[in-house]
N, C-alpha and C positions, 0 to 999 in steps of 0.2 A: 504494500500500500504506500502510497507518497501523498505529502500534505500541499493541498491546497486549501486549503483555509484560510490564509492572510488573504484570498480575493473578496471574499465578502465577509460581515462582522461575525465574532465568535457567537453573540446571540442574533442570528440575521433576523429581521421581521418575517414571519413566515404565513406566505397567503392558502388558505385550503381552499380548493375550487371544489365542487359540487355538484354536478350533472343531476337535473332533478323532476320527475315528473310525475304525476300520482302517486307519491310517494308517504298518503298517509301514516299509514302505519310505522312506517319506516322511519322518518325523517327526524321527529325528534329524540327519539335513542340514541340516531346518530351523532347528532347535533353535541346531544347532554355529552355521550363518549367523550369529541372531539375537546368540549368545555373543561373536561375536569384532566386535563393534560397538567401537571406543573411545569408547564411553560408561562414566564412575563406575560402577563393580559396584554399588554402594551405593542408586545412583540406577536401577536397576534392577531388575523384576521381571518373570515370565513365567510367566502364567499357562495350563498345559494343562486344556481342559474336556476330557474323554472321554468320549465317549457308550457307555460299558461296551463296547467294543474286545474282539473278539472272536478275533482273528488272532495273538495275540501282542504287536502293539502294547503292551497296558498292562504286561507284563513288563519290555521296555524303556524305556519310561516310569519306570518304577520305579526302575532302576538309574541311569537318566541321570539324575533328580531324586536319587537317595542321592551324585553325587558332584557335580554343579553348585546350592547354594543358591540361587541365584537364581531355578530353576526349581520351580513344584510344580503338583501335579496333581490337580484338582477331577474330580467325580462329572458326568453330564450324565445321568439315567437316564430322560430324556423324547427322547434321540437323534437331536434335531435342532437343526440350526447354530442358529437366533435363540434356542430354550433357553440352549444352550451360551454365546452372547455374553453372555447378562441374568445366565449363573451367574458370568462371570467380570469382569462389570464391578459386581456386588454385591460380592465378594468382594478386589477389586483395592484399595490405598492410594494409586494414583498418583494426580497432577493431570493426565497425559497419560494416555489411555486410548489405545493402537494395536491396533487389529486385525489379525489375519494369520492366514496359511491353511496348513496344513500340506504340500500341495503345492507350496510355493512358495520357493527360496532367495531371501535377500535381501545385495544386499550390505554388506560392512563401513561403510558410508559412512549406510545406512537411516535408519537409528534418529537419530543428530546428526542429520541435514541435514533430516528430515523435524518435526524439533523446534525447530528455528533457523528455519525456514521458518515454523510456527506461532507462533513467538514474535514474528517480526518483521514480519507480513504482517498480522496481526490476522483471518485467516482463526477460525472455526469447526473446521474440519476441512479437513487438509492430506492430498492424497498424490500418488503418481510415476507413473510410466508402467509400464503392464505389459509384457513380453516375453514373445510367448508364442512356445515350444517346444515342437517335437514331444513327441507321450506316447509315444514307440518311434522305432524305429530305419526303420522301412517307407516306403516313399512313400506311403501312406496315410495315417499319421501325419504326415507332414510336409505335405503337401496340407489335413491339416485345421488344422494348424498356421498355414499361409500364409492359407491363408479367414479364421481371424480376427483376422490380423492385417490386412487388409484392409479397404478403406472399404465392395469388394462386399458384403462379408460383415458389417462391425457399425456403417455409416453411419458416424455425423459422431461415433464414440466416442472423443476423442479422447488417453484415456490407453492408447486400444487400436492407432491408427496414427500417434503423434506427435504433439510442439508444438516448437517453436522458442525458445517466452519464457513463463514465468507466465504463467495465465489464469485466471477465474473459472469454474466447471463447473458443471454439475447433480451428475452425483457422480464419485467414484475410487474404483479398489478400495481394499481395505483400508485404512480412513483412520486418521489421527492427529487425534484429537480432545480437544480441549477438554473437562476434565471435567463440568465444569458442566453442557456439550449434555445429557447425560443428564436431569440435575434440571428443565431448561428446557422439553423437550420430549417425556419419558418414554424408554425403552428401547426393546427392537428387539422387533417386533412378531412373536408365537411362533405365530400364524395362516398366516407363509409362511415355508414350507418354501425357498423359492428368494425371492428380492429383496427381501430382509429388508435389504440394505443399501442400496439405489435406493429404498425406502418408505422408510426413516429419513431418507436425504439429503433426499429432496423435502418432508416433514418438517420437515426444517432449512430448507433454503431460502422454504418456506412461513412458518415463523414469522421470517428476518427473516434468519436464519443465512446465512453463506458459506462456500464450499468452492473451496477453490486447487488448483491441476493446477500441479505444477513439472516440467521438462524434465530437472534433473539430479539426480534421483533417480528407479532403475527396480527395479523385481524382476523377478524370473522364474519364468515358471509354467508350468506341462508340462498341454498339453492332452491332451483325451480322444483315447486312441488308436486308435481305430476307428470306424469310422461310427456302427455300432449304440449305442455310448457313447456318441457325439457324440446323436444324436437322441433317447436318455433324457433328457439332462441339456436341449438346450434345448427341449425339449419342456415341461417344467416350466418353464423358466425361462418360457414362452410361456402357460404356462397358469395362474403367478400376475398376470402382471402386469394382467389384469383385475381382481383381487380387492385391488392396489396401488391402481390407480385408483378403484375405489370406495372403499377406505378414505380415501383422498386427497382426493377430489371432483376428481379430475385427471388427463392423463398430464402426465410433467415434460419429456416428448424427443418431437417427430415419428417418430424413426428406429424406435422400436417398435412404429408403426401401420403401415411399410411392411409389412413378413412378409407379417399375414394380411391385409392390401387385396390382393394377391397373389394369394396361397392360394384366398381368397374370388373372385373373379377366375376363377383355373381351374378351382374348384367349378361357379360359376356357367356358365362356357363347355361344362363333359362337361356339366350338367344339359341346359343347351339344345341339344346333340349329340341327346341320346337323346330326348327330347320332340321336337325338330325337326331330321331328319338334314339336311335341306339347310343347317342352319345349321354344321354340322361342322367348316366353316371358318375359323367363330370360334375355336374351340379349336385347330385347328392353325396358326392364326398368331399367338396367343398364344403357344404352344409355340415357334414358331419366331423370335419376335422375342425368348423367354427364353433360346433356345439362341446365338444370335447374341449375345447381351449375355454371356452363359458365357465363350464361345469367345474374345470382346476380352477378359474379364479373365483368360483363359489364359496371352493371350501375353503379357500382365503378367506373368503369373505364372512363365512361362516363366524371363524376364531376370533374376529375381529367386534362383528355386529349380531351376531346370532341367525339364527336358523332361518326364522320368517326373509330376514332383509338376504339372506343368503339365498331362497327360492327364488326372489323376485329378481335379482341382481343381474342375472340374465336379461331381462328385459330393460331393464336400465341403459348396462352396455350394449346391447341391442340397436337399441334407440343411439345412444349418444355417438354409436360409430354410423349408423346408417344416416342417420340426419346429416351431419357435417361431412360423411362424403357424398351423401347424394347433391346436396347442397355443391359443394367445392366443383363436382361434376357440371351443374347446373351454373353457377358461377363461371367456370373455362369456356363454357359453351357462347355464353355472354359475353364475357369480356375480352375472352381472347380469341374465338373464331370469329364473332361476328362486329366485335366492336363496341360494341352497344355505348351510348350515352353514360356513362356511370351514374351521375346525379340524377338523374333523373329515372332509371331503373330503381337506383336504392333507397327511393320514397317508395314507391311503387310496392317495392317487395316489402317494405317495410309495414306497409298497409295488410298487407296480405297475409301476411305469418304473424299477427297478433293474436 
């Protein structure tokens, strides 16, 4: 590690931006989290962007900005997260810019440790390990929960299944960054709807930038509580990151091109079922070597979460590999044979997969 820290103050002002949209339930746990950091009030600001909140949300917002100043709440009226970061990192004063999600508690410890760590490390952009937790109380939820915490489920992601000691990453969630990344390498790209933060990292690490993954700092984050939600959400996430790559001239991770090789795989197997039925057997031993690989990370899953979440676990990873590579599939078809518009596709889809 080497010190750069004499370029901005040892307690720099530090702006938390906030991507925000019916986010009732969610918002103020996060908020309270972010508050009770023993970080200077002073040195402190928290920026909510709202995408006009429809729920109620922006009532509460209201009220919880009229008694915490630290807090205030910017307009988003383009309703999508990479809008939402560009409105609150123009708007923000700090030299620290942190990102955060409104689903997500963080704890007391965040906000210092993930700024101590950017000051002393000379990193670009710093952040922690996610925890993910159930979105519900179900074994369904919790089966989806364990999938991605999992290596079956999100490969070699490693703020998604642990580290041991600082490393150097492709990217982290919500990172703690360096002001400057901004000026250096422009803002978060308002073309994707989903992996506006994985195009910015690769981004960074393209121009020259680093990105630190530290072990003792985590949040936590409540996943998608149902299948059906499970497969909107990485269904996009699958169907931008072809439209990352070509903006990129790259992917930045192997682990994104597993899905649809996959996917593409047992497309190709039904195709030559129904054109050549004696070949049927391809398909069913594809099938069958994919069930067999299930069934071992069950009983992983088993030791881990118990039995019930262990039956259902299959269809979890099921879901979260078939979505994000049929997705990814559906995305190359778009953005890289045909060209497509990007902006104007990724409202489109965006509408559609809710």
């Amino acid at each position: 590690m080497t010190d750069r820290g004499q370029d901005i103050e040892q307690t720099p002002l530090v702006s938390v931006v906030i991507p925000c949209r019916n986010e009732r339930d969610f918002i103020e746990p996060c908020l309270a989290s972010l508050l009770a950091a023993p970080y200077p009030a002073d040195r402190l600001e928290i920026l909510v962007i709202d995408g006009m909140s429809d729920d109620g949300t922006r009532d509460r917002l209201a009220a919880y900005a009229a008694s915490h100043p630290a807090v205030r709440v910017l307009d988003n009226p383009k309703r999508i997260t990479p809008a939402a970061l560009n409105v609150g990192i123009a708007n923000a004063h700090g030299e620290v810019i942190m990102r955060a999600d409104a689903h997500t508690i963080y704890p007391a410890s965040y906000i210092p440790s993930l700024v101590r760590w950017l000051l002393k490390s000379g990193a670009d952009n710093v952040g922690g390990l996610w925890i993910t937790e159930p979105g519900g109380t179900s074994a369904v939820a919790r089966s989806i929960a364990a999938a991605l915490a999992h290596p079956a489920g999100v490969g070699n992601a490693h703020y998604r299944v642990g580290i041991d000691e600082p490393r150097w990453v492709d990217t982290v969630p919500f990172g703690c960054y360096r002001r400057d990344v901004f000026d250096r390498i422009g803002m978060f790209d308002e073309d994707l709807i989903r992996n506006q933060d994985d195009e910015l990292n690769f981004r960074l690490t393209r121009a020259g930038g680093r990105i630190l993954l530290v072990p003792d700092v985590e949040c936590r984050y409540r996943a998608r509580g149902s299948l059906g939600k499970l497969w909107r959400t990485y269904y996009q996430y699958g169907y931008y990151k072809p439209l990352v790559a070509r903006k990129s001239g790259g992917v930045s991770s192997w682990r994104q091109l597993v899905p649809p090789a996959f996917a593409a795989l047992v497309i190709a197997a039904a195709i030559l079922a129904v054109v050549v039925p004696k070949r049927a057997g391809v398909l069913a031993g594809v099938v069958a070597i994919y069930l067999v690989a299930l069934l071992s990370v069950s009983m992983d899953i088993a030791r881990r979460g118990g039995l019930r979440v262990a039956l259902l676990s299959p269809a979890a990873f099921a879901v979260l590999h078939f979505s994000y590579g049929l997705g990814y599939l559906h995305g190359a078809i778009a953005f890289l044979v045909f060209q497509r518009a990007s902006a104007r596709q990724s409202v489109r889809l965006s509408r559609l997969t809710r």
